[in-house]
N, C-alpha and C positions, 0 to 999 in steps of 0.2 A: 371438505374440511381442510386439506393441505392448502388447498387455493389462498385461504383466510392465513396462515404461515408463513407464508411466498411472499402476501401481501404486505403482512406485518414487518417481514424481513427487510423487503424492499423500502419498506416507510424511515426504519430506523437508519438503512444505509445513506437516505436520503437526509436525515434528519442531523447524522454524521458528516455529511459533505457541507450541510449549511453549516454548522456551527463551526466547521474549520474555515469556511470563507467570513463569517460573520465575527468571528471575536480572532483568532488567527492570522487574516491579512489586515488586521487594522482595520476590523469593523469598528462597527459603530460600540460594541462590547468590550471593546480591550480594556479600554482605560481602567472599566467595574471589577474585571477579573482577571489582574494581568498577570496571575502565576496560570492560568488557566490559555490566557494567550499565546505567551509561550510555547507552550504544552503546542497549542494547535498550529504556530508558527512552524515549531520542528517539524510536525505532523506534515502540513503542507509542505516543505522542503523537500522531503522525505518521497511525497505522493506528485512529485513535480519531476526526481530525478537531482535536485540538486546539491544535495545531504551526500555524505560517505553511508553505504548501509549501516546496520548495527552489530555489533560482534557479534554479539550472541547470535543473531539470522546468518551471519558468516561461516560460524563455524558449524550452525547445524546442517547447513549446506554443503559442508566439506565434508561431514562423517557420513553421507549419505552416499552408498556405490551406484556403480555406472551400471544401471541393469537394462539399458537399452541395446536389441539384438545386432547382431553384427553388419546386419545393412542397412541397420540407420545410422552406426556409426559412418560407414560412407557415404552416405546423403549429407551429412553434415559440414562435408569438405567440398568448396564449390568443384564444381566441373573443369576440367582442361582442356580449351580449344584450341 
């Protein structure tokens, strides 16, 4: 039964990527829905890297502590040869 779940999940993430490539980049969609273009424009930006994040994901990011053990804090510093 989970299988059927996974599957559905995976349908809809997929169903997500098209519609930001389809009405978003200047599909064929845009012109019909262009408050909705938009929308998937930023979306893509966003999912590209090319956007500033968004505050709100900023600062929930900042209220969150450092609970990583103290030698992974040193892993995280390259090495000195």
């Amino acid at each position: 039964m989970s299988y059927w779940i996974i599957t559905v999940a995976l349908v809809a993430i997929a169903l997500c990527v098209i519609a930001v490539v389809a009405v978003g980049m200047n599909g064929s969609l845009a012109s019909k829905a262009p408050e909705f273009a938009n929308v998937m424009a930023n979306t893509a930006k966003h999912l590209n890297g090319d956007a500033d994040p968004p505050q709100g994901l900023v600062e929930f990011f900042e209220e969150i502590e450092d609970i990583r053990p103290k030698s992974a804090d040193s892993a995280a510093e390259a090495p000195k040869r």
